[in-house]
C-alpha positions in Angstrom: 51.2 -43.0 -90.7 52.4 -45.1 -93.4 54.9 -44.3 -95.9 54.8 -45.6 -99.6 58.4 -46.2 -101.0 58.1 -46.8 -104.4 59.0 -50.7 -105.8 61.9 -51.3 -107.1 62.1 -53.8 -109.9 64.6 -56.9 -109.4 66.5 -57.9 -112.2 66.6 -61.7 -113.4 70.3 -62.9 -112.3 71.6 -64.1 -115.8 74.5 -66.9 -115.5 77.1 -65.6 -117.5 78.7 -69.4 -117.8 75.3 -70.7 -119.0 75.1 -68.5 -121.8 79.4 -69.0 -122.4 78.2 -72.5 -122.8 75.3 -71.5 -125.1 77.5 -69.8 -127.0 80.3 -72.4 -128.2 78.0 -74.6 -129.2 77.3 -75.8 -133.3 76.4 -72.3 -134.5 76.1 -73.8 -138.0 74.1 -76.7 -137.7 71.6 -75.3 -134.9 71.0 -72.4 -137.8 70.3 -75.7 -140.2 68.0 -77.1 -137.4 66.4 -74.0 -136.9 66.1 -72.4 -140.5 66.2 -75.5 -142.6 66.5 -74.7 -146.3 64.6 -78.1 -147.2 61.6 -79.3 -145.8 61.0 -83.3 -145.0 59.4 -84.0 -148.4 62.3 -82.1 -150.3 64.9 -84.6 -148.1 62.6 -87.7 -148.5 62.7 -87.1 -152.4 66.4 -86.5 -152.3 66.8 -89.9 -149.9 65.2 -91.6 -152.4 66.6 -90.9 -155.3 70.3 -91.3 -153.4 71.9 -95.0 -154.7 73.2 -95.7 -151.4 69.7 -94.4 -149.2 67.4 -95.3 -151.9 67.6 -99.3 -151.7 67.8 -98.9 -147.6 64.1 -96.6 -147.4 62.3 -99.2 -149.5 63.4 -102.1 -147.5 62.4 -100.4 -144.5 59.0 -99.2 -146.5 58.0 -102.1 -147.2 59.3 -104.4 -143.9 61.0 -107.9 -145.6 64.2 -109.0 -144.3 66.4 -109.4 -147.4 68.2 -112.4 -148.1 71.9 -112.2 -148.6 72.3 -112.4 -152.5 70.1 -108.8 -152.2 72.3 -107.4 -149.8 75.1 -108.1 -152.2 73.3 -106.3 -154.5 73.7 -103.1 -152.2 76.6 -101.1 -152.0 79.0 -101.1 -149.5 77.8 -98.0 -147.3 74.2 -99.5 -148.0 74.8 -102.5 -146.9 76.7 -100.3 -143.3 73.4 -98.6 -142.3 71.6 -101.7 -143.2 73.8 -103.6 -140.2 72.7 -100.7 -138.0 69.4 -101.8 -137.6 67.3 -101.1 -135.1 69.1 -97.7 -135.1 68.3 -96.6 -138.8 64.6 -95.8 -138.9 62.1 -93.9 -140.8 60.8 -91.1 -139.4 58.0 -89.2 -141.4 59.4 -90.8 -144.7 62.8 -89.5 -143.9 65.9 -91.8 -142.9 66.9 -90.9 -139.6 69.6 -92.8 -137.5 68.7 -92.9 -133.5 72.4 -92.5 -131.2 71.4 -92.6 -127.7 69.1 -89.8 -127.2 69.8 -87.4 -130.3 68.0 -88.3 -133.4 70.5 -87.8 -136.7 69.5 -87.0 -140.2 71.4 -89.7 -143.0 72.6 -87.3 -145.2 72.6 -88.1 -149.1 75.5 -87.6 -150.9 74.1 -84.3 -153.0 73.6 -82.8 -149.8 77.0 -83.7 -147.7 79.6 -81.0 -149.3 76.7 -78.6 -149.2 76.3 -79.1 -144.9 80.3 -79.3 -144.7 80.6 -76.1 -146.4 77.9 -74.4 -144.6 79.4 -75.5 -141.0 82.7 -75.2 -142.1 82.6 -71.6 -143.3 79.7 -70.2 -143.4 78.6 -67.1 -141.8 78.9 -68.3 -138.4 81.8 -70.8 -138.4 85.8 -70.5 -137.7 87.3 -73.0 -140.2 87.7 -75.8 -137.3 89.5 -79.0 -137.6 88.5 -82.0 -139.1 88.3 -83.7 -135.6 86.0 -80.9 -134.6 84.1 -80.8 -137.3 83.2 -83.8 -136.8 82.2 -83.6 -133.6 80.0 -80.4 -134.6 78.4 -82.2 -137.4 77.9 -85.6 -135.8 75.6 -84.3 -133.1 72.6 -83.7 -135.8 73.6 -85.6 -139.4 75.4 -89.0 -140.0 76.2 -90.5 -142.9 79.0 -94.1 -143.7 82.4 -92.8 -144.0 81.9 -89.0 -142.7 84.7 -88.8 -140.8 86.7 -90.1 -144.2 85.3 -87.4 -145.9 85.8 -84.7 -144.0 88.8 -85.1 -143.6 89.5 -84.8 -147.6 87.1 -81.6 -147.4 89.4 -79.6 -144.5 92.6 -80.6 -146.2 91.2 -79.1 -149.8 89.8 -75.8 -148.1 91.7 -72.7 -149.2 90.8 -70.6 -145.8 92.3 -73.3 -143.6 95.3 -73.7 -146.3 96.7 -69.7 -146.3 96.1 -70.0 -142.0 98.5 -72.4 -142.0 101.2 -71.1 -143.5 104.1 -73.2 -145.4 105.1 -76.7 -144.0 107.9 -77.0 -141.5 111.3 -78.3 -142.6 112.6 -80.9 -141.1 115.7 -79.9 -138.7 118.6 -81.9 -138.2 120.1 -82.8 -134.3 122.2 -80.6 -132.5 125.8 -82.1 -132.3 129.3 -81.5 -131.8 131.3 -81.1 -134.8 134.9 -82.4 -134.7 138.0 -81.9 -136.9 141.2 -83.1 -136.2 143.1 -82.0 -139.6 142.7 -79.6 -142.3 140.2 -80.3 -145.3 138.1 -82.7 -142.4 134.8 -81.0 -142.9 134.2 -78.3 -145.2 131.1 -76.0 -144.3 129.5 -74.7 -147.4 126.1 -72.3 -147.6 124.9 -69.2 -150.3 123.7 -65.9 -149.2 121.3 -64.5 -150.4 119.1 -61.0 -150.7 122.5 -59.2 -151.8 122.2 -56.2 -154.0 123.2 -57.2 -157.3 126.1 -56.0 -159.1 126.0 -54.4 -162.4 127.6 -58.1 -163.7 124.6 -59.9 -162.6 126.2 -61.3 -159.6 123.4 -61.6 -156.7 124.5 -64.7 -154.7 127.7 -65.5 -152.3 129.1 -69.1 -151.9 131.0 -69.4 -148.6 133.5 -72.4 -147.9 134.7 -72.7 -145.0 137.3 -75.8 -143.3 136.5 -76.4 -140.0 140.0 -77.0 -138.5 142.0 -73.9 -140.0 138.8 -71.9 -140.1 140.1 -70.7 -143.8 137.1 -68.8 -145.6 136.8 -68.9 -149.4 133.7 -66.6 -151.2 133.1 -66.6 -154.5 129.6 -64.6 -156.2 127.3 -66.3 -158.3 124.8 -64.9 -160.4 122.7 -68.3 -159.9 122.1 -71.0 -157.1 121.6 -73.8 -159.5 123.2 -77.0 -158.1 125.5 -77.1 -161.0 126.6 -73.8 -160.7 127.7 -74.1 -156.8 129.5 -77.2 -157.8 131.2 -76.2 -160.5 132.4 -72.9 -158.6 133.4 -75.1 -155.5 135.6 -77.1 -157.5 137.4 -74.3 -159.3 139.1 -71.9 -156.9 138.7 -74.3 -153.6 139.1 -77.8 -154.5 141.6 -77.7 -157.3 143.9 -75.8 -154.8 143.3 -77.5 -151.9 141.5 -81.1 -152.6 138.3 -83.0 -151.8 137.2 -82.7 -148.3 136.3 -86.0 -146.6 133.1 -84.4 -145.7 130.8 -81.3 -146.6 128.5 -80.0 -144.2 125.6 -77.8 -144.8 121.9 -76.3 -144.1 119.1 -78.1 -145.2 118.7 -75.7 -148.2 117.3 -77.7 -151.6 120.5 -76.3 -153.7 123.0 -78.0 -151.5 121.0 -81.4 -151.2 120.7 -81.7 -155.1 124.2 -80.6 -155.4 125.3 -83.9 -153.0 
């Protein structure tokens, strides 16, 4: 007697590190590969009509070696790819440049910013660095001077500036601080984010000598640099005398006020 078991389906095993790989690749230009937004003839046209790719295509179109005086003709970046030969080749009327195995589109310039943009922050990107984003856009476009150029583009974006936040200040070096006599070093800063007072007064100037550890405050209603001076001078160094040296943060007031 035989018994049927019913069959039982197997599942395809699905690499989860292939598709992790699949997955941080150049989501931006693969969706330009794959969903182009010109065709060849619209790029062709656009090559031609370039001043830099225009004088390149014809040369190769028409297959004379030019002489030197033409070349100087040609612009600098024309006269780049034209040095690249046999890499820079036409390829159904479109300039293409051949790197190994991977075959990459010459850009002209009314289409670079456009592409940057696009893989930069388009739908599917994450604002990457300019050493990234080169890397990303190098695998399927080229153009003389890229990596110049994207480098200007990341530094202008406004996404990538508000992520990074303000510019570090520059900190001075730990040290020991010695003071063998009164008035040696004077240590000066303001406080601020104090209520104000009904005078107007919203700032504190604190002096302090390093060697008797005497304290003076005075309030300010402003941190100009002419204001902290001027109020140093009155109730501190009039009394006591100039200080051989001040010491303070690295806060613009006191640095214009030196």
């Amino acid at each position: 007697m035989h018994t049927c078991w019913p069959k039982n389906n197997l599942t395809p095993w699905v690499d989860d590190l292939e598709r992790a790989d699949a997955a941080v690749g150049p989501w931006s230009a693969h969706l330009l590969e794959i969903a182009p937004e010109l065709m060849d003839a619209d790029v062709a046209k656009l090559q031609d009509e370039d001043e830099i790719l225009g004088p390149v295509k014809s040369i190769l179109s028409q297959g004379y070696s030019p002489t030197l005086d033409v070349l100087r003709t040609l612009p600098l970046e024309a006269r780049k790819l034209w040095s690249m030969r046999p890499t820079i080749v036409l390829q159904n009327q479109v300039l293409v440049r051949r790197n190994g195995d991977a075959v990459q589109l010459v850009v002209p310039q009314s289409l670079r910013h456009q592409l940057f943009t696009h893989t930069h922050a388009g739908p599917l990107a994450a604002h990457l660095g300019s050493q990234r984003m080169l890397a990303q856009i190098h695998r399927l476009y080229y153009w003389p001077g890229m990596r110049k150029d994207i480098d200007a583009w990341c530094r202008q974006c406004e996404g990538c500036a508000i992520s990074r936040g303000p510019p570090s200040q520059l900190h001075g070096h730990l040290c020991k601080v010695s003071s063998g006599a009164p008035m040696d070093i004077i240590a000066i800063d303001i406080l601020s984010g104090l209520p104000a007072t009904p005078d107007g007064y919203k700032y504190l100037l604190v002096a302090t000598d390093d060697f008797t550890k005497w304290l003076e405050a005075v309030t300010l209603c402003d941190a100009e640099a002419h204001t902290c001076m001027r109020t140093l001078y009155s109730p501190f160094f009039s009394r006591f005398g100039l200080p051989r040296q001040l010491h303070g943060d690295q806060g613009a007031t006191l640095r214009a006020s030196w």
